[in-house]
N, C-alpha and C positions, 0 to 999 in steps of 0.2 A: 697660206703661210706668209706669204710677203704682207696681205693688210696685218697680221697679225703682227709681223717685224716690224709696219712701219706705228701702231698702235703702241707697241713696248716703247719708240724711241721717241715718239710724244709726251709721253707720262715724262712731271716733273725730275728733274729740274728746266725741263724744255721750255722753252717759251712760247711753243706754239702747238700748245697744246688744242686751242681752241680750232685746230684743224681736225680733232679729232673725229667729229660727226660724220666725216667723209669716209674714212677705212669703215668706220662701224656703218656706215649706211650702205656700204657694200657690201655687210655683211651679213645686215639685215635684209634688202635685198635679196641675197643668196637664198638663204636660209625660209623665208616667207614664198619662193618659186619652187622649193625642193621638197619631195617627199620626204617625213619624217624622219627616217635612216640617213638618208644624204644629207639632209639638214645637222643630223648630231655630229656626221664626217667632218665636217665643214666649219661646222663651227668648234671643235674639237681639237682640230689642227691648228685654226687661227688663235684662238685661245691661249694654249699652250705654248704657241713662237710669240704670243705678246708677253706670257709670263716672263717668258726664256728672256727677252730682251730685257724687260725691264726688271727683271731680276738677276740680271748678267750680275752686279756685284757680289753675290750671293758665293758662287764658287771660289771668287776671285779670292775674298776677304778671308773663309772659312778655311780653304786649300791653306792661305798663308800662314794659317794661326794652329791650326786642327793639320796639316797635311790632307796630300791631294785625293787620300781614298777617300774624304765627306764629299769632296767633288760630283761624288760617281752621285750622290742620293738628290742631286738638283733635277735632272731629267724626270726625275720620279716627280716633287716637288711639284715643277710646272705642268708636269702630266697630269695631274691629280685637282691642279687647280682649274686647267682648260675643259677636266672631265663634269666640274660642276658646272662653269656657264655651258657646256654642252646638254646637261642632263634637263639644266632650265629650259633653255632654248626648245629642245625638239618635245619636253611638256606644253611647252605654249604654242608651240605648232600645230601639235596633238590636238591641241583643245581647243586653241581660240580661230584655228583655220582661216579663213578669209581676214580676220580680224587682228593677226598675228602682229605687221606692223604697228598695229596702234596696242597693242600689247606688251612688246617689247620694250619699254623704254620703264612699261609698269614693275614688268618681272624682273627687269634686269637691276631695278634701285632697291627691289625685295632680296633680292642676290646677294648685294653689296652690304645688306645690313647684317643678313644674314653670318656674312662670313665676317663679322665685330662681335659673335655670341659664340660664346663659350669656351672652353679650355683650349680649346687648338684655334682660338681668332686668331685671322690674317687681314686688316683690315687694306693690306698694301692691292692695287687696282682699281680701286671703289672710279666710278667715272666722274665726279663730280672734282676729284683734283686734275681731272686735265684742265680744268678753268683757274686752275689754285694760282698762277703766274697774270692773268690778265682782271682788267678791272671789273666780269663780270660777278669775282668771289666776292662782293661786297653784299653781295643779296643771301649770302650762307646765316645770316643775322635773321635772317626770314625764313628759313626751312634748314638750315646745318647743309652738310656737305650735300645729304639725299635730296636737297633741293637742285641743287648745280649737277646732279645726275642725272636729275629729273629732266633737267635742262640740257645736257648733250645725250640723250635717252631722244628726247622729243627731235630735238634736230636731224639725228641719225635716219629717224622713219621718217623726215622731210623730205629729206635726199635720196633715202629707197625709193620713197613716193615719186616724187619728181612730180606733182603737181600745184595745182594754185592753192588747193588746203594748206600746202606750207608755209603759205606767207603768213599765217596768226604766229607760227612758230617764228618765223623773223622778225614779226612785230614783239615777240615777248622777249628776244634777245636782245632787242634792240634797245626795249625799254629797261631791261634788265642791266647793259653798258651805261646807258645814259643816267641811272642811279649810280653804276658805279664811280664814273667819271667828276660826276658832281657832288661824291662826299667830301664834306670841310675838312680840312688838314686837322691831324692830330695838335694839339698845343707840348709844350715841354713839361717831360715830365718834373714832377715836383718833391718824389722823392728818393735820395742818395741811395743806389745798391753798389753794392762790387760783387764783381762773379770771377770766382778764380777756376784759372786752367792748368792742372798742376801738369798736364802732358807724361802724361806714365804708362811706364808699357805694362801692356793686360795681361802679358806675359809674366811679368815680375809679383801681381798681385797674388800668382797662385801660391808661392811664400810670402806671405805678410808679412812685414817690418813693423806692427804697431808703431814703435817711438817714432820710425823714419817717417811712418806717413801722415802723420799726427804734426809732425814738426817740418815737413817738407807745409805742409799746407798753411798751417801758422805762420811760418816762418815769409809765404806771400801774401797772408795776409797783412801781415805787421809790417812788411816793407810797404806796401800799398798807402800807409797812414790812413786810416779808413778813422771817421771823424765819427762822435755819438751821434748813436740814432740812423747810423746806415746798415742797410738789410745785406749782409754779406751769404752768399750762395757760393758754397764749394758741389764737385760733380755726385754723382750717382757711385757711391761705394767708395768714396774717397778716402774715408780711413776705416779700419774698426772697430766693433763697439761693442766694450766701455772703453773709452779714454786709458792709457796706462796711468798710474800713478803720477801724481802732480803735474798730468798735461790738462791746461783748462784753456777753453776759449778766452779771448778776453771780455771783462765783465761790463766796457761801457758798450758795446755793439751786441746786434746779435746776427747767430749764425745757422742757417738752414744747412744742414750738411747730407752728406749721402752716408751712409754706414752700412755695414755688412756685419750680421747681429748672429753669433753662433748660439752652438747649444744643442740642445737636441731638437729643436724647432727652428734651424736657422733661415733667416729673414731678410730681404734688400727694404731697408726703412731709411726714412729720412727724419733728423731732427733737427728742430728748433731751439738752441742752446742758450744760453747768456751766462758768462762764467762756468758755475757750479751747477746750472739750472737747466735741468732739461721744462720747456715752457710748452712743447708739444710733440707728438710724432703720427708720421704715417708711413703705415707700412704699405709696400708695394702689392699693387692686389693683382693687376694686370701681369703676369710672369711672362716671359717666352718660351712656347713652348720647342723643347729638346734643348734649350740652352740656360735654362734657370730654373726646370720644373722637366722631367721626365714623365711622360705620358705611359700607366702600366709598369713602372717602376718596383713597384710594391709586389706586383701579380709575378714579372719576370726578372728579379734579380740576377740572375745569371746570365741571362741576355746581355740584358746591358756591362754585367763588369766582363763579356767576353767583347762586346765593341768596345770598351774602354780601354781592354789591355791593346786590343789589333791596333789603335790611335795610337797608343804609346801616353795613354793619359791615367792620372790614378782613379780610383774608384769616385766616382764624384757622386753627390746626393744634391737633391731637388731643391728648391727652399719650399717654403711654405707659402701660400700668398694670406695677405691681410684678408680682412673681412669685411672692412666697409670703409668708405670714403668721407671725412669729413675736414673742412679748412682747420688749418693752423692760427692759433689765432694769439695776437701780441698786439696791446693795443689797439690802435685805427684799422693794424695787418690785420686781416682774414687771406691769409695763405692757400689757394687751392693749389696742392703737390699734384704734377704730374710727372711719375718717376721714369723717365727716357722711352719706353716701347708704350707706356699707358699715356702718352702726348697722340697717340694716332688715334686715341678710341673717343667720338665727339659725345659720347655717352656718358663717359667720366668729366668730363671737363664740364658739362652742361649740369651735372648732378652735383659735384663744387659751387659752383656759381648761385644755383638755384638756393643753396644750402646759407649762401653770404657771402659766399670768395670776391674778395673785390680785387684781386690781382691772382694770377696763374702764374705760376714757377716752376722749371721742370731742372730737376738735378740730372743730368744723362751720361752715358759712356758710354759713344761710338768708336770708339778706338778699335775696337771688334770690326767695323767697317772696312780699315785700312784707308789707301787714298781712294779707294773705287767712289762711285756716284748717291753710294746706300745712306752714306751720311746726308748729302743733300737733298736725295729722297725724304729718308724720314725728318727733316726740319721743315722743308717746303710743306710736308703732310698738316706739321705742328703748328704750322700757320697761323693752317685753316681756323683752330680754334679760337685765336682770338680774336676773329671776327665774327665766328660764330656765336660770342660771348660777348664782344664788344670790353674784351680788359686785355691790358698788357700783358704781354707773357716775355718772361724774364729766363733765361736761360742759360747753364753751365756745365760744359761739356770735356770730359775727362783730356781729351785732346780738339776739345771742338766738335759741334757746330757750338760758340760760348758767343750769346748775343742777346739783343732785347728789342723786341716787337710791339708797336703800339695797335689800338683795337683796331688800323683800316689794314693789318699787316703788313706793313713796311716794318723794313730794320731802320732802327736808328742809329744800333753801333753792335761792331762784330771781330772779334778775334780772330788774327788769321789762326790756322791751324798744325797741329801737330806740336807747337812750341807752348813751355810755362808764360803764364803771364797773367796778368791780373785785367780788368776793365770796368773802370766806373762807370757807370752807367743813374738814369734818373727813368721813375717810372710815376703815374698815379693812380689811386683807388678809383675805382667804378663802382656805382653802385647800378646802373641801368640792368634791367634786364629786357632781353629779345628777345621776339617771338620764340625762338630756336630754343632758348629755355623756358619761357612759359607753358608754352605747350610740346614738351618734348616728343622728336619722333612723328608728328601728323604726317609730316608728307609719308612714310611711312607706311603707317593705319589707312592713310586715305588712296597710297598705289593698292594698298591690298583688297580695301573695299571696293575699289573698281575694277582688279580684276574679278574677283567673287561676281559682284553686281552683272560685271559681262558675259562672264560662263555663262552664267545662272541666265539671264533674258535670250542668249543666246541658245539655251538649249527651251526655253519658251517658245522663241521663233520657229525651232523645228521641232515641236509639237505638233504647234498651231498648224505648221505649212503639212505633217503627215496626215491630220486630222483632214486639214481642208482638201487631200488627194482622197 
């Protein structure tokens, strides 16, 4: 339990993350010395207090917003998540046997993808962000985050090992640092955005004001004096949509906004405006699940509006997610939208980019976080991708995290938090593409084929050695 405590308090926003290979290599250890059962024990427990830890914001934010009986469903939560690295673990114990350590670092980056697929993705854990804070993230341009998993994956079974095989592993980090350290500074960006933080409680949104919020946002943008030809970003659901009657953007700039789209299909989209003009939209594909999207909704209505009345909340409905992901495009802009929780998935960002996106924007509303640590969590997460892209990412956030990130991921400029406020900001097009998107996914494909590949000779060897008895 204590590696797994001190593993949660690693994960960003830590800065030393890159301690991490030491709890996990004790725990790989562990687990490669124990019999199967003791092994899913053990790593079941540790698991689950890394969850706990690094998901501490989790009750904090929700208790504040929801009340303290959603509290109660976090236990379960990190139980459920410690129950899958457990369930991998004592499979790869099961099967790869002596071979376990050098297995581990394969299964565990299969794990971390794993849990970026499908309707209940949680991509928050993945190993590859405890290097997200030091210079070795700069090699994410070469394999996405499951490279830098790869890499404290590899380190962890060093240190189980405790032998001289280790050192190729220090020579790869080594080399891995010394790339980082030696990329060229970003240049200034070259072109004008503003990102407005209109600071509103998420509490207030569930009665809509259309005119107020239309006009609370306008009204900072035009204070801003925002000049033609600069890309103005308001947050994630920041007004409603359609427009009420004679509210328009103004017609020499344009504006990416976040909108909350009813109907009978209602939708979290963002659009691309200018005046009268709507020029593009994307709707949100990536949803969260239980908080934008009810999982079995459909099957148990009555379930859910009996939690809903116990919260004290009214009957709420799902949105609906988009359907497919493609840039925004105005002019030079190739827009890739990532709308606040779909910034964590390198899947989407990569599949933008591949597509033309020569700048990533993400319209977000953490206010849902509160002040806990979850907002800096998920920004630190959002980094990642524009290194893994090599494009700025531009960012604006309902209360903050409202900042702009160049491709070695530094911030250039950042809004404090929880207050209205505007921020100008300069970014530029990218047109490069990295490995990371040309061949999306390899490191991926190639941990899977070498686990297969080792099973598989593996169970050759003890063939060979029955036959030979």
């Amino acid at each position: 339990m204590v590696l797994g405590a001190v593993l949660g308090a690693l994960y960003p926003p830590s800065a030393l993350g890159w301690l991490a290979p030491v709890p996990l290599g004790l725990l790989f250890r562990a687990t490669a010395d124990s019999a199967p059962r003791r092994a899913f024990r053990i790593t079941w427990i540790t698991a689950t207090a890394m969850f706990g830890v690094m998901l501490s914001w989790l009750p904090q934010s929700l208790g504040a917003m929801l009340g303290w009986e959603v509290s109660l469903l976090f236990p379960v939560l990190a139980a459920l998540l410690g129950l899958g690295c457990a369930a991998a673990v004592v499979v790869t114990r099961w099967a790869a046997g002596r071979l376990t350590l050098g297995a581990l670092p394969l299964v565990w980056v299969l794990l971390d993808a794993l849990r970026e697929m499908g309707p209940l993705a949680f991509p928050w854990g993945g190993l590859g962000y405890f290097l997200s804070e030091t210079p070795l993230v700069q090699v994410a341009e070469w394999g996405g985050v499951s490279l830098l998993g790869l890499l404290v994956g590899a380190a962890a079974s060093a240190v189980a090992a405790w032998s001289w095989r280790g050192l190729w592993v220090a020579l790869l980090w080594v080399g891995a640092l010394a790339f980082g350290v030696t990329r060229p500074l970003e240049s200034v960006g070259t072109r004008p955005a503003l990102l407005v933080q209109g600071a509103v409680d998420p509490r207030a949104k569930v009665q809509a004001d259309a005119d107020r919020e239309w006009r609370r946002y306008l009204s900072l943008t035009r204070e801003a004096g925002v000049t033609p030809g600069t890309l103005v970003v308001w947050p994630e659901g920041a007004v409603p949509w359609p427009p009420p009657e004679g509210v328009r953007v103004p017609a020499e700039t344009a504006v990416l906004l976040g909108a909350s789209v009813g109907g009978a299909a209602p939708r979290n989209a963002a659009f691309l405006v200018r005046g009268d003009t709507v020029v593009g939209r994307q709707d949100k594909v990536r949803l969260v699940p239980f908080g934008e999207f009810f999982p079995g909704q459909a099957r148990w209505p009555g379930l859910y509006r009996a939690v809903f009345r116990s919260l004290g909340l009214p009957a709420l409905v799902g949105r609906v997610p988009g359907e497919a992901v493609r840039p925004v495009t105005l002019g030079a802009f190739r827009v890739g939208v990532l709308i606040c929780y779909e910034s964590v998935f390198a899947s989407q960002a990569r599949a933008l980019v591949a597509q033309g996106a020569n700048v990533l924007v993400t319209p977000s509303n953490d206010a849902w976080f509160g002040a806990s640590r979850g907002a800096e969590q998920h920004f630190r997460m959002g980094r990642v991708r524009a290194v893994e892209t090599r494009r700025w990412w531009v960012r604006a956030g309902n209360d903050g995290i409202t900042a702009v990130v160049d491709p070695r991921g530094q911030v250039w400029a950042r809004l404090p938090r929880f207050i209205p406020g505007t921020l100008p900001v300069a970014f530029s097009e990218r047109e490069v593409l990295t490995l990371s998107v040309r061949w999306p996914g390899w490191v991926v494909w190639a941990a899977l084929a070498l686990v297969i590949s080792g099973l598989y000779m593996r169970k050759v060897v003890h063939i060979f050695r029955l036959a030979h008895w």
